[in-house]
C-alpha positions as a LaTeX table, in Angstrom:
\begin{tabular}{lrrr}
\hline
Residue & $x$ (\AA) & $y$ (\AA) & $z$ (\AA) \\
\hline
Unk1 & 92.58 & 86.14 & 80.57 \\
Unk2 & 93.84 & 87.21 & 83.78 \\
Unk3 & 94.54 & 90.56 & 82.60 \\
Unk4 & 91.27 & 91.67 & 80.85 \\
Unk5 & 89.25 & 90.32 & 84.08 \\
Unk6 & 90.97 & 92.22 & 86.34 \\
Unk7 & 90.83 & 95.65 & 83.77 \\
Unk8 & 87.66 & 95.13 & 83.49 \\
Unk9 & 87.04 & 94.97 & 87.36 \\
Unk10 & 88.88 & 97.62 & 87.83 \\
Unk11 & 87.29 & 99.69 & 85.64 \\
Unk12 & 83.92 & 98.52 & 87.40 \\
Unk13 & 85.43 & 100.10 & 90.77 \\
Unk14 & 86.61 & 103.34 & 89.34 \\
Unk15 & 83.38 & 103.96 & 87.59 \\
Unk16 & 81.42 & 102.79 & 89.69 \\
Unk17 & 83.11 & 103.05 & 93.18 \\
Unk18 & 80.99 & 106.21 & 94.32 \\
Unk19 & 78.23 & 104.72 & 94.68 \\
Unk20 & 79.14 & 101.91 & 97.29 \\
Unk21 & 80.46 & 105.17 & 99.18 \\
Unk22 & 78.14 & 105.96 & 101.99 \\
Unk23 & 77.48 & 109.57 & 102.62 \\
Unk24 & 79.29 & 111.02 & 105.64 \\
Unk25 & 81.07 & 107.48 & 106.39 \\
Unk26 & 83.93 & 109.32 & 107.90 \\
Unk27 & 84.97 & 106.83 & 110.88 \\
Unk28 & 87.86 & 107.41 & 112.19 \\
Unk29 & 90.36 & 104.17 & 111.88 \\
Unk30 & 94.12 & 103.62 & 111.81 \\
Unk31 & 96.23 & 104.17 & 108.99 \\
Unk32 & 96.88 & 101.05 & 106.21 \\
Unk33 & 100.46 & 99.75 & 105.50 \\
Unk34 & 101.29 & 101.07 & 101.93 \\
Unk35 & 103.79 & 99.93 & 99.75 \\
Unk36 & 107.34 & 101.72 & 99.53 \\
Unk37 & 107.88 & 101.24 & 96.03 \\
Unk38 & 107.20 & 97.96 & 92.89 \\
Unk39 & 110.69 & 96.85 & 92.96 \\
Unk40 & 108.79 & 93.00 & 94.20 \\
Unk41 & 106.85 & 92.82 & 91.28 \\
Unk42 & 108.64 & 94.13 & 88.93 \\
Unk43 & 111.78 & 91.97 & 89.52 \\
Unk44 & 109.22 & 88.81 & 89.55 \\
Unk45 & 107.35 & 89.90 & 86.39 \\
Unk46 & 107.90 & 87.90 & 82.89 \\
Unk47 & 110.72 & 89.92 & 81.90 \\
Unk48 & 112.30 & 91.93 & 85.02 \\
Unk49 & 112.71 & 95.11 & 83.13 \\
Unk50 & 109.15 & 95.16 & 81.24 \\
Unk51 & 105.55 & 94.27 & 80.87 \\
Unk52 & 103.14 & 95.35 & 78.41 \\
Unk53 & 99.89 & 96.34 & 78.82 \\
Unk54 & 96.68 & 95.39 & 76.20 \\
Unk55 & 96.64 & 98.78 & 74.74 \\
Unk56 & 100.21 & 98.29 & 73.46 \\
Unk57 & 101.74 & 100.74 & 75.32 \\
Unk58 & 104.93 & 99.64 & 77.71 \\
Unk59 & 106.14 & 100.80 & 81.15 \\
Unk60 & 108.93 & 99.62 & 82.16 \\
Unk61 & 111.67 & 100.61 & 84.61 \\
Unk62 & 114.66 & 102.00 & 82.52 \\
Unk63 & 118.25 & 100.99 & 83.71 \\
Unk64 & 120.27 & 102.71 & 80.53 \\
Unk65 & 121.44 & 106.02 & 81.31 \\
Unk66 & 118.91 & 108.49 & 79.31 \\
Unk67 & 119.44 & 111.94 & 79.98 \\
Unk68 & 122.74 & 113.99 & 80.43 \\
Unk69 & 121.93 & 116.09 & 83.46 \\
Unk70 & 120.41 & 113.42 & 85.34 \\
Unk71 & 123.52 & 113.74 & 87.85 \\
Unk72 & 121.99 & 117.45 & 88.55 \\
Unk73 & 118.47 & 116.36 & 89.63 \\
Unk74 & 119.95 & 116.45 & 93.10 \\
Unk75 & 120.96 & 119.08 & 94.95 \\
Unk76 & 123.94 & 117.57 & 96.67 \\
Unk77 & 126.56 & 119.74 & 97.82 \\
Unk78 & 129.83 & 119.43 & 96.99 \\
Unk79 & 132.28 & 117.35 & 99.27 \\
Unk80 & 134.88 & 119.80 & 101.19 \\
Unk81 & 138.58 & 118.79 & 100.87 \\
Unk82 & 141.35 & 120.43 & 102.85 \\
Unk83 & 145.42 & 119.51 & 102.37 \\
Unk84 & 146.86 & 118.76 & 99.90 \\
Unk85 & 143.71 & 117.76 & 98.05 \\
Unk86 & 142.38 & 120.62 & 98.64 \\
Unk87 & 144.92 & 122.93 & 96.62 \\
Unk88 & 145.33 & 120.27 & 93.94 \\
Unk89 & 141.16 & 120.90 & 93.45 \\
Unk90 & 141.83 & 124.59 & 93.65 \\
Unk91 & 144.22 & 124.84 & 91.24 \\
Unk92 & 142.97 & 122.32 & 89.03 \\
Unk93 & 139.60 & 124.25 & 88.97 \\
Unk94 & 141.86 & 127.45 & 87.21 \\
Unk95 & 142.60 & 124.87 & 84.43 \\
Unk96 & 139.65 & 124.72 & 81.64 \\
Unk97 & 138.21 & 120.99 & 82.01 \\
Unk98 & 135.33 & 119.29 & 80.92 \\
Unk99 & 132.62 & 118.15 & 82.70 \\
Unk100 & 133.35 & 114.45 & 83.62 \\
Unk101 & 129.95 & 113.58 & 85.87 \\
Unk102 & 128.40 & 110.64 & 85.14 \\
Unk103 & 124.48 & 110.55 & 84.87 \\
Unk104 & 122.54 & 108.18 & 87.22 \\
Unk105 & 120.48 & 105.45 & 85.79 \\
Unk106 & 116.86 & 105.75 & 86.22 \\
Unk107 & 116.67 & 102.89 & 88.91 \\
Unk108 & 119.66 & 104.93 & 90.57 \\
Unk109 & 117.45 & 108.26 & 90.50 \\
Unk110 & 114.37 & 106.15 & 92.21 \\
Unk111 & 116.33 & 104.70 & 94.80 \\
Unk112 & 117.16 & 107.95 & 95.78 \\
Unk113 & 113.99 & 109.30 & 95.63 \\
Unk114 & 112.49 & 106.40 & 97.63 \\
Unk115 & 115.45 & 107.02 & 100.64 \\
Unk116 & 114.32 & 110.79 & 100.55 \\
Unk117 & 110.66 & 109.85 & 101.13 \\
Unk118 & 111.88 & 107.61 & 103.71 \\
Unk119 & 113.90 & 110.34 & 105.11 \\
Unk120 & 110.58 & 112.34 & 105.72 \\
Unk121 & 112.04 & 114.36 & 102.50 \\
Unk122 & 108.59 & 115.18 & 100.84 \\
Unk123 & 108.86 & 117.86 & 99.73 \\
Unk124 & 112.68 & 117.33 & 98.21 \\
Unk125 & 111.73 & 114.05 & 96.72 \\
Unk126 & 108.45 & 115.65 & 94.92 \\
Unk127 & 110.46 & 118.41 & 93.65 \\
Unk128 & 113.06 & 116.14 & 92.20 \\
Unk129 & 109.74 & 113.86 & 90.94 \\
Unk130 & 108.54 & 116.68 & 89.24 \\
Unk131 & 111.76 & 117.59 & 87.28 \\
Unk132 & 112.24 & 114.10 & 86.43 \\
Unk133 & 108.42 & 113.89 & 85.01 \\
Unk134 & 109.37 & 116.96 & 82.68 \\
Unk135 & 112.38 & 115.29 & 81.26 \\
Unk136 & 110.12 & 112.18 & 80.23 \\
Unk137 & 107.83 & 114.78 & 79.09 \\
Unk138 & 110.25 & 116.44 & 76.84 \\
Unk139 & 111.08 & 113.41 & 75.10 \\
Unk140 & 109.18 & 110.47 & 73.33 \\
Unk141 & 109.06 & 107.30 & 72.95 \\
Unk142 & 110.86 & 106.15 & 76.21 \\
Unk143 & 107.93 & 104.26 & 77.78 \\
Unk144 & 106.61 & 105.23 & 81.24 \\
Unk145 & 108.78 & 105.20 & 84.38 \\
Unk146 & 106.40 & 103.07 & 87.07 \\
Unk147 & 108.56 & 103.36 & 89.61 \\
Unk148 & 108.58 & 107.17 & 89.23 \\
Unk149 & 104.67 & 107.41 & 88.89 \\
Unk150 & 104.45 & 105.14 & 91.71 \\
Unk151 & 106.94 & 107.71 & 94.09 \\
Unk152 & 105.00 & 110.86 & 92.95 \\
Unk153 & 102.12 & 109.14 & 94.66 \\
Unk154 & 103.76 & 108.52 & 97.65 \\
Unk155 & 105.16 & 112.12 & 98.20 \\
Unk156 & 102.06 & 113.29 & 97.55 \\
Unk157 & 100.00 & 111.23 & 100.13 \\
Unk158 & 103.26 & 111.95 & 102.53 \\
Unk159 & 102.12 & 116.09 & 102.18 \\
Unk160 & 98.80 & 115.15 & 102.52 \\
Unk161 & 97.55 & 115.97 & 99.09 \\
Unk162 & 95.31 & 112.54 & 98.88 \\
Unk163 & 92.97 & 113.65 & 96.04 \\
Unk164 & 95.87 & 114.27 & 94.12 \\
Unk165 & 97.70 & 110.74 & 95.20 \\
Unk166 & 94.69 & 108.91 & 94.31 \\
Unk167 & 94.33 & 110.66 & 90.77 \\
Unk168 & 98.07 & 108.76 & 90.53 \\
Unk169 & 96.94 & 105.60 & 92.18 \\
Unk170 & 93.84 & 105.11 & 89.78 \\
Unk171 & 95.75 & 106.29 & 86.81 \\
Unk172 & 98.14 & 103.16 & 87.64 \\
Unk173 & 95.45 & 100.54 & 88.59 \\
Unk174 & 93.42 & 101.26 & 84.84 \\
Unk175 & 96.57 & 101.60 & 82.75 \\
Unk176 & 98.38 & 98.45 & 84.56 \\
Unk177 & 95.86 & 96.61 & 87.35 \\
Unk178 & 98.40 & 93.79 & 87.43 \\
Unk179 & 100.43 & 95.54 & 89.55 \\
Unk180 & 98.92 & 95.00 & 92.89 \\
Unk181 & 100.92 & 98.07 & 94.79 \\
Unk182 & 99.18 & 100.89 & 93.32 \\
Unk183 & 96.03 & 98.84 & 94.58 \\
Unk184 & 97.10 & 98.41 & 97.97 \\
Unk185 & 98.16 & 102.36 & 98.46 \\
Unk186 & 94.92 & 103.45 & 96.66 \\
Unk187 & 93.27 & 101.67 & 99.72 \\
Unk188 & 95.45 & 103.36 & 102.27 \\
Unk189 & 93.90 & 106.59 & 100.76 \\
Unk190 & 90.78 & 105.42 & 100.52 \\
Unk191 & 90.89 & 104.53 & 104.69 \\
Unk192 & 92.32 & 108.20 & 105.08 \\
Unk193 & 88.98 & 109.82 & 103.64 \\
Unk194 & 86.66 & 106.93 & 105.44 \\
Unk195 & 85.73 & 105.31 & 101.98 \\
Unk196 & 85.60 & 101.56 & 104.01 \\
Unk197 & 84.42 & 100.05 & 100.93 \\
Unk198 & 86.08 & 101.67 & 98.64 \\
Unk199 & 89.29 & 100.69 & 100.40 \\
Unk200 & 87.88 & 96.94 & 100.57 \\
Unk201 & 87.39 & 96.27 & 97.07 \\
Unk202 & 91.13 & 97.79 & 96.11 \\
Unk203 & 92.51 & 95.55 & 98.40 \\
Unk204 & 90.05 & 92.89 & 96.97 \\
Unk205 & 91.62 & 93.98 & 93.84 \\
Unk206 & 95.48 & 93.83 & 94.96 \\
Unk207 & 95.30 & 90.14 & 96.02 \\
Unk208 & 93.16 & 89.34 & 92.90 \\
Unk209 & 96.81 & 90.53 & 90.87 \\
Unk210 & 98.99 & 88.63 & 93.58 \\
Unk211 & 97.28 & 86.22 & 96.16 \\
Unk212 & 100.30 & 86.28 & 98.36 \\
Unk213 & 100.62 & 89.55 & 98.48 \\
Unk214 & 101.29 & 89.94 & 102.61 \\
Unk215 & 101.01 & 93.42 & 103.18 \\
Unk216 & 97.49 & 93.75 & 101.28 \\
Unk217 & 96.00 & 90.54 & 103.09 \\
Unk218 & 96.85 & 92.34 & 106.73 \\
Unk219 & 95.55 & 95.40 & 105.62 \\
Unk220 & 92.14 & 93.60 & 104.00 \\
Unk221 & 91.63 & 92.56 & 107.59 \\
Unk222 & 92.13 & 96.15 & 109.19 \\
Unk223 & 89.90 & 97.17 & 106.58 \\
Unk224 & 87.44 & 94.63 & 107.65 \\
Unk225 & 87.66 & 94.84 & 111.31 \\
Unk226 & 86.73 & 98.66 & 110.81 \\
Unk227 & 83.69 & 97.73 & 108.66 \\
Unk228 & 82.74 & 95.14 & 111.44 \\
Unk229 & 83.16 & 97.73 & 114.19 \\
Unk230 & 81.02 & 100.59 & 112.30 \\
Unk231 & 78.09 & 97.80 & 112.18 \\
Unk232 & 78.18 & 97.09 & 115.20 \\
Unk233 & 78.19 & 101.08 & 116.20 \\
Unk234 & 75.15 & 101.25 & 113.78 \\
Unk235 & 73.48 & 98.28 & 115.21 \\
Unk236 & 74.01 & 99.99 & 118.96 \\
Unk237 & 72.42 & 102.76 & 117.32 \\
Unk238 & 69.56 & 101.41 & 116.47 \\
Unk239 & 69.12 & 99.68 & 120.15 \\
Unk240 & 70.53 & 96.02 & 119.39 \\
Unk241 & 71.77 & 94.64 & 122.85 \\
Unk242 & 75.47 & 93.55 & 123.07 \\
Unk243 & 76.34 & 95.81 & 120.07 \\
Unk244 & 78.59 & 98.56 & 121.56 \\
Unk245 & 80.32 & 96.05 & 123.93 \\
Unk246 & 81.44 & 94.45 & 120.55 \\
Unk247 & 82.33 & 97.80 & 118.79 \\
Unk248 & 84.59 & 98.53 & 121.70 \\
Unk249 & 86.32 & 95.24 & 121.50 \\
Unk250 & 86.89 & 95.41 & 117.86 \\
Unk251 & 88.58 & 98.57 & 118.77 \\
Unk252 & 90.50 & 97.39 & 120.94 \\
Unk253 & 91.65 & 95.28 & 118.37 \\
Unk254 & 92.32 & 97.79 & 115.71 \\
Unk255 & 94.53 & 99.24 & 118.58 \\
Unk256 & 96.64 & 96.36 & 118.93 \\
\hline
\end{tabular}
């Protein structure tokens, strides 16, 4: 029951999102916490490896070892040996061999995208998102990679590309709005373009698919502290007394 409430709410605020959006509301306000990956929810979900949405289809976080060249998504260079290593890898690279790497798992390959982004390594991680994407693309019936969806949107927000990070976000939130994440870090993007409200009723959203979700309860009260001090600079405005002396303390909170 859960489930089709909260599609259908979401649904609600992509379609009809805009028009809570007030024209020009670009006020300047402190960045949101987002959310570094789903691991949380994913490990606390019915099954730790998969959920299924109603339409049937199933995204789930593959641990098997899928594609042969997975090793070779990352440029790593190769180690340097010297000594007596080193000559035994020269000459044993004058012998014909095989190729002996092993490919990573998928939760492997995440992890190591996730570092990267951590790393400040945007534009490495989205370019090792993107090959990734047109692996799964190349082959069928393997589900959908959350983890990997959730990442793109993350290097993408990282370089600044928010339309295209939300596109992601609200993809997530109407295929799977049980996953409160994607909810949370649509709101982030939200607060980046001023869209208060907007930003307000993902978070609403987030805690509706986990009530004790922490990090989208503290940023539901940035979000409403910034609401609080834009009515009070509107109220000021508009010549009610006391008004500005409470947008400046609210922030001074925000500051904090």
């Amino acid at each position: 029951m859960f489930r089709i409430t909260c599609r259908v709410a979401a649904i609600a605020l992509i379609a009809g999102g805009l028009s809570i959006q007030k024209a020009g509301a670009q006020t300047p306000a402190p960045g949101l916490e987002p959310n570094a990956d789903l691991t949380a929810t994913l490990d606390a979900g019915p099954d730790a490896k998969a959920f299924s949405n109603e339409s049937g289809g199933v995204f789930v976080q593959f641990d098997q070892q899928v594609f042969a060249d997975d090793s070779k998504l990352f440029n790593d260079p190769p180690p340097t040996e010297g000594g007596w290593k080193g000559l035994a890898n020269l000459l044993e690279a004058l012998t014909p061999s095989v190729d002996t790497e092993i490919p990573l798992t998928a939760s492997e390959i995440t992890s190591r995208i996730s570092t990267m982004l951590d790393n400040g390594e945007y534009q490495e991680a989205l370019n090792v998102i993107e090959k990734r994407t047109q692996q799964y693309e190349a082959t069928t019936n393997l589900g959908t990679d959350v983890q990997l969806m959730f990442l793109h949107g993350r290097a993408l927000a990282a370089l600044g590309r928010q339309d295209e990070a939300i596109d992601i976000y609200i993809n997530m939130t109407t295929k799977y709005p049980e996953l409160p994440e994607p909810w949370n870090n649509l709101a982030s993007e939200y607060v980046k373009q001023g869209k208060l409200e907007m930003a307000q009723d993902a978070l609403t959203m987030a805690l509706a698919a986990n009530p004790n979700y922490g990090t989208a309860k503290a940023n539901l009260g940035e979000v409403q502290l910034m609401l609080a001090q834009r009515s009070f600079q509107d109220a000021a405005r508009m010549g009610v007394g006391g008004s500005q002396s409470k947008a400046d303390a609210t922030a001074d909170v925000l500051k904090k």
